[in-house]
C-alpha positions, -999 to +999 in steps of 0.1 A: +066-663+538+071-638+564+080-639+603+078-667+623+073-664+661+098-636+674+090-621+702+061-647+716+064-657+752+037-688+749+067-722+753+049-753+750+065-787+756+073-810+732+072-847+729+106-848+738+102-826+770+121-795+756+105-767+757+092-757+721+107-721+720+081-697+699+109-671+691+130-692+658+150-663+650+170-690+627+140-694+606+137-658+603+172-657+587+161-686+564+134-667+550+154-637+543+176-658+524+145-673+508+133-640+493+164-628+484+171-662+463+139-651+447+152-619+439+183-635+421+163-652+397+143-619+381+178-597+380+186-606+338+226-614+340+220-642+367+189-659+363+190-682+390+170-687+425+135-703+415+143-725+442+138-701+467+103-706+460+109-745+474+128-732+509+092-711+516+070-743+503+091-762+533+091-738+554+054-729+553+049-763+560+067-767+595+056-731+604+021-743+599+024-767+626+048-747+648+016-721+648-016-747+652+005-766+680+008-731+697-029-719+694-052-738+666-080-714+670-092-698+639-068-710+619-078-703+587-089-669+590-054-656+603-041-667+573-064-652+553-059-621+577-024-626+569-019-633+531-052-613+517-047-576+521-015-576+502-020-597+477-054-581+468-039-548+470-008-559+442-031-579+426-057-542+423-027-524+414-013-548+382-050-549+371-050-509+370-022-510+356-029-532+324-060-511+318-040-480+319-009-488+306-008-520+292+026-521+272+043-517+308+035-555+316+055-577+294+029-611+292-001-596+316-035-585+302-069-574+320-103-589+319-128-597+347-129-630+350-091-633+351-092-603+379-121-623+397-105-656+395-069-640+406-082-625+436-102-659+445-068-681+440-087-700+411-059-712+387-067-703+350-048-702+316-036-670+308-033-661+270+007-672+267-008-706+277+009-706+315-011-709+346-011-680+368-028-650+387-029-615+369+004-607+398+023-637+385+043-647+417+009-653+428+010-689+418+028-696+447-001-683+470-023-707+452-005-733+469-003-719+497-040-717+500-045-752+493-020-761+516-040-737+541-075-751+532-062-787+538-048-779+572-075-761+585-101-790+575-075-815+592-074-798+626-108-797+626-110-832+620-084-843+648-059-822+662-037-855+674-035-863+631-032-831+621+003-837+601-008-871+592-039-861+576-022-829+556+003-857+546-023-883+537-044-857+515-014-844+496-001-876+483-038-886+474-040-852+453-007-857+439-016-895+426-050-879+415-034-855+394-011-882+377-035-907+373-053-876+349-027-868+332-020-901+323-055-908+310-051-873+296-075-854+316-069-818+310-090-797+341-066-768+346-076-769+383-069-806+392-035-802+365-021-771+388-031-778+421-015-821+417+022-805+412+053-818+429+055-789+445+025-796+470+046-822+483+073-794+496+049-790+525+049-824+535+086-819+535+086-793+562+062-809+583+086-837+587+110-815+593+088-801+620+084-837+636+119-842+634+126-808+652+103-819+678+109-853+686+150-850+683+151-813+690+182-817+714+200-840+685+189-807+660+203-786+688+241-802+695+247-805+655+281-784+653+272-752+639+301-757+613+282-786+602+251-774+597+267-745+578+285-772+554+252-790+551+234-758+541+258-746+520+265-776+500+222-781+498+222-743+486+249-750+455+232-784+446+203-763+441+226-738+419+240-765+396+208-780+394+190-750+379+216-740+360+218-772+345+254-783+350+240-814+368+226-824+332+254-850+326+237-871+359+203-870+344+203-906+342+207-907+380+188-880+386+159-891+369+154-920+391+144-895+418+111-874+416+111-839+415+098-834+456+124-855+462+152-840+444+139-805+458+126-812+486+156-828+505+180-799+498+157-778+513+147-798+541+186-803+551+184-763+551+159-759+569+171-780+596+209-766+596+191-731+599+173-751+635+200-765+646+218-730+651+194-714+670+200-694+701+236-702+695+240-669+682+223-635+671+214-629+635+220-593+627+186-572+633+184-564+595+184-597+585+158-604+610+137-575+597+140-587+559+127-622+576+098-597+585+095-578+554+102-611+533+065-617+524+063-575+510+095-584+494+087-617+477+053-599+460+068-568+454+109-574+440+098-583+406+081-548+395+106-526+413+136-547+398+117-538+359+115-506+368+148-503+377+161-520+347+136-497+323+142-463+336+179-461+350+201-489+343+200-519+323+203-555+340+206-573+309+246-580+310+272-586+332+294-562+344+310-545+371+291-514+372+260-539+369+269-559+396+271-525+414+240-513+401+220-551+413+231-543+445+217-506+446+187-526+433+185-553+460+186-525+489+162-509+470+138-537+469+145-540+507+134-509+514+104-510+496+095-540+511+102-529+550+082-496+544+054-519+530+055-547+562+057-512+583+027-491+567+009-513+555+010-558+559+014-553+601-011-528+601-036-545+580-030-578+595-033-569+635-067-541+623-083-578+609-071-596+640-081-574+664-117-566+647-127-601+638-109-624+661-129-624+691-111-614+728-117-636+744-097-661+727-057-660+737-044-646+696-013-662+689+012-631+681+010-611+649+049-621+645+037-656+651+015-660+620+036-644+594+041-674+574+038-679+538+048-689+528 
């Protein structure tokens, strides 16, 4: 979930004849927003911003293609290149961390094979019965790693089908994993990896054939619009997690989960597209879109820290509204000096050592997707 395509200079043409810009500065924006959404939901008093975690799903999904329509080759090993070093790296550092000081981590405990299986994306049962890595946000990067594996094994069976095929395998994982569940098959495997969620990145590559096919529609959408659309998508997903939706349940419930996620996100996405180049997002915000991948692993451990040592997060209150936005900044930070020293660094030393020459890279800036 990181930066998307700022700074590239490679503008290939679309079906449309406009030319496909590389530099989406908008979706930068989005992803800040993305992570700090995130952030929302692990500060006590509020609770609220899981669906963060479906505005990356989408957007990793049209990024995906925005990047393989620019340059296809290696593929999967720039995402690896990309996602590994830092999520290895947290994943080391919670694992030292419950053998040393285990009563710091609230529900995480060490053994090897949950280390070996975390650092290999292999979804297992954790003691407290819930499915996720040893660095619990990790669960996301699961996903993303299918998402990855099917996409790479798509272009390389037709680079004209790409999206079709990605599409085409998720709904056939998606009706594998109900089918189990209704004759009560209980592989933890096939159970994680046939969530709604998986269909979030089906989501954003229609999006993505929208934004090329009727990129100049996407483009004359009044920006006050747009905002409007986003904005009411954004609260839609606030009443819904919070649960004051309940009362439509009934009408709701006629509506699958992808769908009733999905859709607000998409219409985000695309109000974020349809304002770009029509002005300049603030650098910082821009740099959070860079940092947002650090930030998204990182915020939950600085935040309990936070709350442990200095202040308490647990109520609300004006001095701990004050005190979540010292914490934000702080998690901002944190994250911007890791993208600095260490996710660019590790990402263009793997590029530039492994990717041969001779092949035309596509930008560092350009793969940063998660996401």
């Amino acid at each position: 979930m990181n930066s998307i395509l700022r700074g590239g200079t490679h503008t290939p043409m679309s079906s449309s004849g406009l030319a496909n810009s590389s530099r989406l500065d908008s979706l930068q924006a989005l992803r800040a927003l993305a992570a700090t959404t995130v952030i929302f939901d692990h500060i006590p008093f509020v609770r609220c911003g899981a669906f963060g975690v479906d505005l990356f799903f989408v957007l990793s999904g049209f990024v995906m293609c925005h990047i393989s329509f620019s340059d296809p080759t290696y593929f999967f090993a720039k995402r690896i290149f990309r996602i590994v070093p830092l999520y290895w790296t947290c994943t080391l550092g919670v694992a030292l961390i419950a053998i040393l000081k285990p009563g710091l981590l609230v529900s995480t405990s060490f053994s090897g094979s949950a280390l070996l299986k975390s650092l290999l994306f292999v979804p297992f049962r954790r003691p407290d019965h819930s499915i996720a890595p040893l660095l619990f946000l990790g669960w996301t990067l699961q996903f993303e790693m299918l998402f990855y594996t099917i996409f790479a094994i798509s272009l390389k069976i037709s680079r004209r089908y790409t999206r079709e095929l990605v599409i085409i395998s998720l709904v056939v994982l998606m009706a594998v994993g109900k089918i189990a569940r209704v004759i009560h098959h209980s592989n933890v495997i096939l159970t994680f990896y046939s969530k709604f969620v998986i269909m979030e990145f089906a989501f954003g590559i229609l999006c993505y054939t929208v934004w090329v096919r009727y990129q100049k529609v996407v483009r004359q959408t009044p920006a006050s619009a747009a905002i409007i659309a986003a904005a009411l998508s954004y609260l839609f997903f606030i009443l819904m997690d919070i649960g004051i939706l309940g009362s439509y349940g009934p009408v709701l419930r006629f509506l699958p989960d992808f769908l009733l996620r999905g859709m607000p996100a998409s219409i985000i996405l695309l109000a974020f597209l349809s304002v770009e180049q029509k002005f300049r997002f603030p650098a910082l915000v821009l740099l959070i879109g860079d940092a947002s991948y650090s930030l998204y692993l990182l915020h939950p451990y600085i935040l309990e820290s936070l709350n442990r040592k200095l202040f308490s997060l647990e109520k609300f209150s004006l001095t701990t509204a004050l005190m979540t936005a010292v914490s934000i900044g702080v998690c901002y930070l944190c994250a911007i000096l890791s993208f600095k020293l260490f996710e660019h660094p590790s990402n263009s030393f793997l590029r530039r050592y492994f990717i041969p020459k001779r092949v035309p890279a596509t930008s560092f800036k350009a793969a940063n997707a998660i996401g």
